[in-house]
N, C-alpha and C positions, 0 to 999 in steps of 0.2 A: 888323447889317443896315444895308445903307444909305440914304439918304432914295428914292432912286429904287426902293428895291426895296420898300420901304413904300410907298412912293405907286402902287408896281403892285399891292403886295399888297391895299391896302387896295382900289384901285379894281375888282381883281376878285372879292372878295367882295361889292362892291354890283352887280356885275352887267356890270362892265369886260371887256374881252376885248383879251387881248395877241396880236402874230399879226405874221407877215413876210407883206409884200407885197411879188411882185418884178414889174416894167415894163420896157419898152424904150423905146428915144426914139431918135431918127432925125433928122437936119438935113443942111444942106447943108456944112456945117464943122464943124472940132473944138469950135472954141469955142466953135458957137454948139449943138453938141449938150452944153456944159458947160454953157452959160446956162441952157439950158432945163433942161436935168436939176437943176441948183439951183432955180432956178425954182419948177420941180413939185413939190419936199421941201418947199421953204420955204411954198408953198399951202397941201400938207397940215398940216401942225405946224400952221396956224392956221385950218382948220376948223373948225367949233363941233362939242365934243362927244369932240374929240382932248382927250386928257391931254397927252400927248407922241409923236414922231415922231423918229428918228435915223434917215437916208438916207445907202447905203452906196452911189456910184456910180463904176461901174467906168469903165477909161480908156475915151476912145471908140475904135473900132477903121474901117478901111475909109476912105475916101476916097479907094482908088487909079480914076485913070479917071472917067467920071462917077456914081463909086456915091457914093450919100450915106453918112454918117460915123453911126454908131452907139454905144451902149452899154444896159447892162442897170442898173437900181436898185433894189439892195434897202432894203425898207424899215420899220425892227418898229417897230409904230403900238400903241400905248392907244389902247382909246377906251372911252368910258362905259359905251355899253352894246353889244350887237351889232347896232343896227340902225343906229346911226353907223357902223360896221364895212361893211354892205351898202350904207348910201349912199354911200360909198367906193367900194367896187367898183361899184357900178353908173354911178358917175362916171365914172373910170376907167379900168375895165377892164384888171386887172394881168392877166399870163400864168398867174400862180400865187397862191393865198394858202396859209399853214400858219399854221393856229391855236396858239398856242403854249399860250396860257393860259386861261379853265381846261380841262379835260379833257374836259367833260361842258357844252353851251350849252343852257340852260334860257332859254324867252321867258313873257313875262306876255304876258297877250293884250294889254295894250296896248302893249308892242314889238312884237309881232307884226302890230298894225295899223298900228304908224308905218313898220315895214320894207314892207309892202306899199302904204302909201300913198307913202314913197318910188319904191319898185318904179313903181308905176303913174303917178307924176308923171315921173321919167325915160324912160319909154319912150312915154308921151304925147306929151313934148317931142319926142323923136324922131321919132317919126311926124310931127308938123307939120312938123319941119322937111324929112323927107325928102321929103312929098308936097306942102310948098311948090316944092320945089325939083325936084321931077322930072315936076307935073303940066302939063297943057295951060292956058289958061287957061278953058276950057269945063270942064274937070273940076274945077277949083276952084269956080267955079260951080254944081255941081252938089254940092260937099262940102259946101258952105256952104249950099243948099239942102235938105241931110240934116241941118245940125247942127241947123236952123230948127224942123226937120218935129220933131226929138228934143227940143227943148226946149219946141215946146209938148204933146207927151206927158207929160212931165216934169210941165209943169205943168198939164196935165187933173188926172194922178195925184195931183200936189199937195192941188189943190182938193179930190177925190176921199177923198183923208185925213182932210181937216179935219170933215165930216161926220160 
């Protein structure tokens, strides 16, 4: 057996998950849909919580006329546990995942709260930014005078606790 396949084996008995990820990536040229598609491999591979990462990226195809240039990237990812796995995709966003290893995803509750506190940090971020960016400046106004109203609920509730 080889070191890499002990280093899979062993990382999936502690709770590791092996798995292809495939993507697409899109630019204005060949080369710069290769930069980026390296780019994006070389990110992952040094995420915290990756073991390891090998990106298989196909040539790019299209740029006739003014279509931009494309290609697809596969990519079989270790990682520690499976909720480094979901904070990947929620980053992301591959076309496809296939679980490779192990057969059977068992979560402790506490991956199970760090995948949804990722969950919930990702799409929080998103919401800000999309209703930064698509509100009026009166509705921001008024967002910001709901988060005000929420946080001193929060902290009546708070107070309310400590009693």
């Amino acid at each position: 057996m080889g070191d890499v396949e002990k280093l899979t084996k062993k990382t999936i008995e502690d709770g590791g998950i092996l798995a292809m990820l495939y993507f697409d990536i899109h630019a204005k040229s060949e080369e710069l849909v290769k930069e980026l598609a390296t780019g994006f491999v070389n990110g992952l591979i040094q995420k915290q919580g990756v073991v390891y990462a090998l990106g298989e990226i196909d040539p790019p195809t299209g740029g006739e006329g003014d279509k931009n240039w494309s290609s697809s990237i596969a990519v079989k990812i270790l990682t520690r546990d499976f909720a480094v796995l979901g904070g990947i995709c929620m980053a992301h966003s591959p076309y496809t995942v296939e679980i490779l290893r192990p057969d059977e995803v068992k979560l402790k509750l506490s991956e199970a709260h760090e995948l949804l506190s990722i969950m919930s940090a990702t799409t929080a971020e998103y919401k800000r930014y999309i209703i930064t960016k698509l509100s009026k400046p009166e509705e921001l106004l008024q967002l910001q005078e709901n988060l005000r109203k929420r946080a001193e609920m929060g902290k009546k509730l708070l107070k309310k606790g400590e009693k």
